[in-house]
C-alpha positions in Angstrom: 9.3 -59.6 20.6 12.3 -61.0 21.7 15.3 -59.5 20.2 18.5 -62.4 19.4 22.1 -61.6 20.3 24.1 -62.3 17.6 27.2 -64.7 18.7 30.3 -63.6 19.8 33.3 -64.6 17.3 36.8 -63.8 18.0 39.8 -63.3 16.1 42.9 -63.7 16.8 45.2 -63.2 13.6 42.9 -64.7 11.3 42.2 -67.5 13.8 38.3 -67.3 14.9 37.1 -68.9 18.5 34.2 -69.5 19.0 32.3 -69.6 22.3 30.7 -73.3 22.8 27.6 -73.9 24.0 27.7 -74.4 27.7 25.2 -77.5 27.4 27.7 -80.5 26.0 30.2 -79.3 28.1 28.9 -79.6 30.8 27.0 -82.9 29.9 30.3 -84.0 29.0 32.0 -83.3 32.6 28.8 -84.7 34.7 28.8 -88.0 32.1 33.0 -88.2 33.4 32.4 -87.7 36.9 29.7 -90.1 37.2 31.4 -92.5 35.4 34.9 -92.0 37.6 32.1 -92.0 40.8 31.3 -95.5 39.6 35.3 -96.7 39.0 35.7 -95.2 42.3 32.8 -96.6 44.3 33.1 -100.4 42.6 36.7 -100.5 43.4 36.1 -99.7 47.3 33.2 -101.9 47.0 35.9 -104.9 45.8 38.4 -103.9 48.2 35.8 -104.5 50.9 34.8 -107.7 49.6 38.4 -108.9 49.9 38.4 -107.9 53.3 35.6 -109.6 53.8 36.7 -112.6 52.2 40.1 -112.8 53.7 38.3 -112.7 57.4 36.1 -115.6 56.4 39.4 -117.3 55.1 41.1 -116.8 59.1 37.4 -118.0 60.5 37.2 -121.3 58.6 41.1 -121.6 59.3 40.6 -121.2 63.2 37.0 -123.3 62.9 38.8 -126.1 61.4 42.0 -125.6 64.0 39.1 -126.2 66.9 37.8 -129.4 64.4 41.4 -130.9 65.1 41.6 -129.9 68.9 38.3 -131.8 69.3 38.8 -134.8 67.7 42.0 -135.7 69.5 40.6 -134.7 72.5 37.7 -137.3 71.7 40.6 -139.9 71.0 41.8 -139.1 74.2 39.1 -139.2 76.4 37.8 -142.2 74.7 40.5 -144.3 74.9 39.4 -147.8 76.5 42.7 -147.6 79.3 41.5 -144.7 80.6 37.8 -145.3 80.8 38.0 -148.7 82.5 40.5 -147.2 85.3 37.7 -144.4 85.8 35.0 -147.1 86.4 37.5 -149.0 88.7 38.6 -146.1 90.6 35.7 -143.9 90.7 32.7 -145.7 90.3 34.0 -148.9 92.0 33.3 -151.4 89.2 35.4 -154.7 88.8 35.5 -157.4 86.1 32.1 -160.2 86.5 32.7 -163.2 88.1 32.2 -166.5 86.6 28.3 -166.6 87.7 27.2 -163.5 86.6 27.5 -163.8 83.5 24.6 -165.5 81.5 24.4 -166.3 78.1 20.7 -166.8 76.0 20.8 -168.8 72.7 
């Protein structure tokens, strides 16, 4: 048989110490670091997010930047003025005379 070794106490004036068992302890320093892992990890994991987000933000910005661009550019190019001296000038089209023009009832 197994023989058991009695536990260690000491004394220090009157005061007794005893040694813990290693188990908790150390359950009790893994169950912290993981927990501080986790902090850790979620609050680079929300940092990037904002990152993220904030890049998104400067996308839509510049997207809706272009939006404006376009649309008076549209305005501009579709201005009557400018579309009737384009089929004058370069296509050579002029206003109908009298006879060409029939109307149906």
């Amino acid at each position: 048989m197994s023989e058991v070794l009695p536990r260690t106490v000491v004394k220090i004036n009157g005061f007794s110490l005893h040694r813990p068992r290693l188990v908790p302890v150390f359950a009790a320093i893994v169950l912290v670091s993981m927990l501080s892992l986790l902090f850790v990890w979620s609050r680079i994991h929300a940092i990037n997010l904002e990152y993220d987000i904030s890049s998104l933000e400067r996308q839509i910005r510049v997207g809706q930047q272009q939006i404006k661009q376009l649309k008076l550019e549209a305005a501009y190019l579709s201005r009557d003025s400018r579309i009737e001296g384009l089929a004058r000038k370069e296509l050579g089209l002029r206003p109908p005379a009298a006879g060409q023009i029939i109307r149906i009832d």
